[in-house]
C-alpha positions as CSV (number, residue, x, y, z in Angstrom):
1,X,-4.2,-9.0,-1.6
2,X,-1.0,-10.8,-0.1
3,X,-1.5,-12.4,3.3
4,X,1.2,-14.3,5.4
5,X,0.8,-16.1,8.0
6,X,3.6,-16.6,10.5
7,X,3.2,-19.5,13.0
8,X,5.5,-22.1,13.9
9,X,2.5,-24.4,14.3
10,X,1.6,-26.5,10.9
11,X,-1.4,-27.5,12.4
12,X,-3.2,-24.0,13.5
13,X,-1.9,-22.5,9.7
14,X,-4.5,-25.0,8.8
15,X,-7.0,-24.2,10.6
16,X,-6.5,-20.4,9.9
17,X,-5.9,-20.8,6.2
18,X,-9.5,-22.9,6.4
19,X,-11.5,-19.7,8.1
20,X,-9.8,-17.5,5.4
21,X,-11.3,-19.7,2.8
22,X,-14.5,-19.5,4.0
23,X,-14.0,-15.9,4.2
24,X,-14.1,-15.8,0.0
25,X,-11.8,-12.9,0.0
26,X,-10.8,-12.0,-3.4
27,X,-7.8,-12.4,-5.4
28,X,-6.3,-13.3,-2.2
29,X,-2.6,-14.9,-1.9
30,X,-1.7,-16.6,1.2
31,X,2.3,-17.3,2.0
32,X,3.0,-19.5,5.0
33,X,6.1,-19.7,7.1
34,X,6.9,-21.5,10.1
35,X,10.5,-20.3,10.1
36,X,11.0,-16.5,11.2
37,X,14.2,-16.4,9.1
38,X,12.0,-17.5,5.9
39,X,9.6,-14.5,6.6
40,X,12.3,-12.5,6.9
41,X,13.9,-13.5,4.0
42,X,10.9,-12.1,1.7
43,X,10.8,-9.2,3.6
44,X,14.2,-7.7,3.1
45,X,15.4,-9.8,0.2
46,X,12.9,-10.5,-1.7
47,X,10.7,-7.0,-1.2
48,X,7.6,-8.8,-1.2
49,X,4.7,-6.5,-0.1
50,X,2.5,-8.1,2.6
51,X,-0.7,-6.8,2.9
52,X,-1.6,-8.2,6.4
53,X,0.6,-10.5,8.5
54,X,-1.0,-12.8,11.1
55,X,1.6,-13.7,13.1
56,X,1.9,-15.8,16.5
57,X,4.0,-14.1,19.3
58,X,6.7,-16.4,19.4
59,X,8.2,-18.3,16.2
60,X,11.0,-20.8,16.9
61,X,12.6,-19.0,19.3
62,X,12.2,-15.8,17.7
63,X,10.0,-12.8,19.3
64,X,6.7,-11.8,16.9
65,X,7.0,-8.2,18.5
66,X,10.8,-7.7,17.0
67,X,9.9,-9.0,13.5
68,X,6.9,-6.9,13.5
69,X,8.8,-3.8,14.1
70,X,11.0,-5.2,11.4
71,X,7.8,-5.3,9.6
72,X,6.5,-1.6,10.7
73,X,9.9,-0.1,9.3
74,X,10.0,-2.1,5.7
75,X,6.3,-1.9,5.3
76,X,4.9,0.6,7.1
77,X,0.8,0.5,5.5
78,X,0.9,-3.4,6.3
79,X,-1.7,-4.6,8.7
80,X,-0.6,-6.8,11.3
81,X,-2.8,-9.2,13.3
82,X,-1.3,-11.0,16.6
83,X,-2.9,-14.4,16.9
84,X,-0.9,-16.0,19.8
85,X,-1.7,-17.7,23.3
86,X,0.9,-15.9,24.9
87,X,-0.8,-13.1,26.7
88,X,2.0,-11.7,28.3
89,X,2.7,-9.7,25.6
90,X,-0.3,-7.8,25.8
91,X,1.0,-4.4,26.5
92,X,4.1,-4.9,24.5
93,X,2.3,-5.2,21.4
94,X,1.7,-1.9,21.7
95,X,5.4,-0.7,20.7
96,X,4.4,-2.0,17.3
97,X,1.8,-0.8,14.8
98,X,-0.7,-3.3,14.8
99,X,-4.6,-4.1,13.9
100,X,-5.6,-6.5,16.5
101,X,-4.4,-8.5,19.0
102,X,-6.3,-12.3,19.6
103,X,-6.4,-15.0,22.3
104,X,-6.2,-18.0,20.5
105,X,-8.5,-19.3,22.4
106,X,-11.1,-16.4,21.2
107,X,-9.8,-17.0,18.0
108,X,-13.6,-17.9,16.1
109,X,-15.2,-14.7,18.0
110,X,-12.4,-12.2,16.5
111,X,-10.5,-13.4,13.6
112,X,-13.0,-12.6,11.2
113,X,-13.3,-9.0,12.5
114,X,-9.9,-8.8,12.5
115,X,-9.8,-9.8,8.9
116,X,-12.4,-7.6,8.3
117,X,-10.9,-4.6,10.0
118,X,-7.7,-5.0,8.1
119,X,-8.8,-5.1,4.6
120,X,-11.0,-1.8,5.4
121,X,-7.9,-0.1,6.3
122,X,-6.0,-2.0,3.4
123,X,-8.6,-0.7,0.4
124,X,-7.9,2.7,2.2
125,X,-4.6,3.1,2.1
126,X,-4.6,1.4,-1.9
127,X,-6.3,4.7,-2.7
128,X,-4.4,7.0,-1.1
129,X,-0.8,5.4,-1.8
130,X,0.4,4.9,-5.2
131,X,2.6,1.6,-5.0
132,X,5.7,1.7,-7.6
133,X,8.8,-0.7,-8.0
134,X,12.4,0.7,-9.5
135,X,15.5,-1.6,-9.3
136,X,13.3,-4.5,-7.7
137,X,12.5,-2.0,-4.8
138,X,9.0,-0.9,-4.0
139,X,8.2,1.9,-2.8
140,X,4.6,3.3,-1.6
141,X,3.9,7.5,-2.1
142,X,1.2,8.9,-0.9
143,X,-0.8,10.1,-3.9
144,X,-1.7,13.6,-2.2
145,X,1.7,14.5,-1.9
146,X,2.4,14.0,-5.4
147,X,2.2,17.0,-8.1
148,X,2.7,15.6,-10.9
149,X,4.3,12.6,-13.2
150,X,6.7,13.1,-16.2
151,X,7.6,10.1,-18.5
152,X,11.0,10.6,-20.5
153,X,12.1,7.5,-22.8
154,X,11.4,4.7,-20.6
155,X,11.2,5.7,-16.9
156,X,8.5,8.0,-15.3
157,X,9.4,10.3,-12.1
158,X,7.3,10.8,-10.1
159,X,7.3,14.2,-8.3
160,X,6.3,15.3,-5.0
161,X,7.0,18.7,-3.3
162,X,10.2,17.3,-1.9
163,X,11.3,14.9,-4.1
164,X,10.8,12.2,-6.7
165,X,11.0,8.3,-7.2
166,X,11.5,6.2,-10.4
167,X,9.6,3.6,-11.9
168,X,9.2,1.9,-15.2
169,X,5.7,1.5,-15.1
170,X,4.2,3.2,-18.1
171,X,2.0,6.5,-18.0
172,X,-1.1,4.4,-19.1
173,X,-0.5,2.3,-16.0
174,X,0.0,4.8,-13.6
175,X,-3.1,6.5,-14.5
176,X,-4.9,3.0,-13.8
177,X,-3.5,3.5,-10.1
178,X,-3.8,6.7,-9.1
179,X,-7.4,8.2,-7.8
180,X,-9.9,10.7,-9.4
181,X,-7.6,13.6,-8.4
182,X,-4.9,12.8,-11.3
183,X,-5.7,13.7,-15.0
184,X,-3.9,13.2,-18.1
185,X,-2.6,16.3,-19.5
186,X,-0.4,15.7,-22.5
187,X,0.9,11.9,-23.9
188,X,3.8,12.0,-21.2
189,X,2.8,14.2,-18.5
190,X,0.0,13.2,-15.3
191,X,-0.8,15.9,-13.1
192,X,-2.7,16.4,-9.3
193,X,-5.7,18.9,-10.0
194,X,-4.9,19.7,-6.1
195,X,-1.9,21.3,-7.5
196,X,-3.6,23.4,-10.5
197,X,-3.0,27.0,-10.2
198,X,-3.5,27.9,-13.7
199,X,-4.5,26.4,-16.6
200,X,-3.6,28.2,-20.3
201,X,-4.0,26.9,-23.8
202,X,-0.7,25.2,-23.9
203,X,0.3,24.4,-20.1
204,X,-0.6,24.1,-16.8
205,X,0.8,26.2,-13.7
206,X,1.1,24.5,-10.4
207,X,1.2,26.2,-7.3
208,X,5.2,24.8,-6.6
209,X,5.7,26.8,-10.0
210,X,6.0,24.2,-12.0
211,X,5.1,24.5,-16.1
212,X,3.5,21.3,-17.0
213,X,2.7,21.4,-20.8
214,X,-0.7,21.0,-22.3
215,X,-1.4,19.5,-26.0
216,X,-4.3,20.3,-28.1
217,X,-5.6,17.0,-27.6
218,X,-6.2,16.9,-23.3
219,X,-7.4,20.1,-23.4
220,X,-11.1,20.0,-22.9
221,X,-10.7,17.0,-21.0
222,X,-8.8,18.6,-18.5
223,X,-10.9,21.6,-18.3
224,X,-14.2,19.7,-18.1
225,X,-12.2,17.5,-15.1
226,X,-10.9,20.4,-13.3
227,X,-14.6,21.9,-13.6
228,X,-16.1,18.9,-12.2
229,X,-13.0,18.8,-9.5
230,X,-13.8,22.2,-7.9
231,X,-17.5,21.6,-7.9
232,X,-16.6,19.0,-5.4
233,X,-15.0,21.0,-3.1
């Protein structure tokens, strides 16, 4: 998980990167900044995908509220957690999407529900959202609106009712991604059981009309998947 923290104060990154290690969260990263143009930088330039931002109100100068909506638009499933002593801003935090909203002063009664909170919502939205990267761009799809995934030479699209996206990322490693709902259906072809209208000896119908193919090999797998996928129902 990738946590910044965006404070302008050296001195209380400290102390919140000290309660976040005696949080033991796992495989967690933590990128500081005490300059909004830094943070900024990494957003837009360098695409990296925050998973929470804990972020002061105001950063050299620079309002926390406009670099969260930044935030909202370039990564919309990222958790944001105000941590500021300027309560002012109370109400306009509320033009941003956001998890929580702390007092410094309050900050050992809250900050690690906050944490808490966040990560809940983060583990959610990792298994409903299939994150891919194509032309060091990431982009995140929600995993119920995709039908199915097609790999041709080096590149896999991925298909949703409206559209598709790009990404080198192998079939094998997709698979790794996506949720129970996905099954392998031939060496280059992932499909959505959601989407199953029909399954013959050789391919698969979906309800947009699609005709996935289906090898020799997948076939009893898929069936005994799909099986075991409408029982649940």
């Amino acid at each position: 998980m990738k946590l910044a923290i965006v404070d302008d104060n050296n001195e209380y990154i400290k102390i919140i990167k000290n309660k976040l290690n005696q949080l033991e969260l796992t495989n967690l990263d933590i990128i500081t900044y005490t300059n909004s143009q830094k943070y900024k930088q990494d957003l837009i330039k360098k695409h990296i995908n925050f998973d929470i931002v804990i972020m002061d109100i105001e950063i050299d100068e620079i309002n926390g509220i406009d670099l969260a909506i930044e935030t909202n638009h370039i990564l919309p499933y990222c958790q944001i957690i105000y941590l500021t002593s300027y309560m002012q801003y109370v109400s306009d935090v509320y033009e941003t999407n956001h998890t929580y909203y702390i007092n410094k002063k309050d900050f050992d009664k809250y900050f690690s529900l906050a944490i808490n909170k966040a990560t809940i919502i983060i583990n959610k939205i990792k298994s409903e959202v299939l994150t891919v990267s194509w032309n060091k761009a990431k982009y995140e799809i929600k995993q119920n609106r995709i039908t199915y995934i097609e790999r041709q030479k080096k590149v896999s699209f991925i298909y949703t009712k409206e559209n598709y996206t790009k990404t080198s990322s192998p079939i094998d490693k997709l698979l790794l991604l996506l949720n129970q709902d996905f099954i392998r259906c031939h060496e280059s072809y992932l499909i959505n059981m959601n989407y199953i209208s029909i399954i013959n000896k050789t391919n698969i119908v979906l309800t947009t009309n699609q005709n996935i193919p289906l090898s020799r090999k997948y076939l009893n797998d898929v069936n005994i998947a799909y099986n075991r996928f409408l029982s649940k129902k």
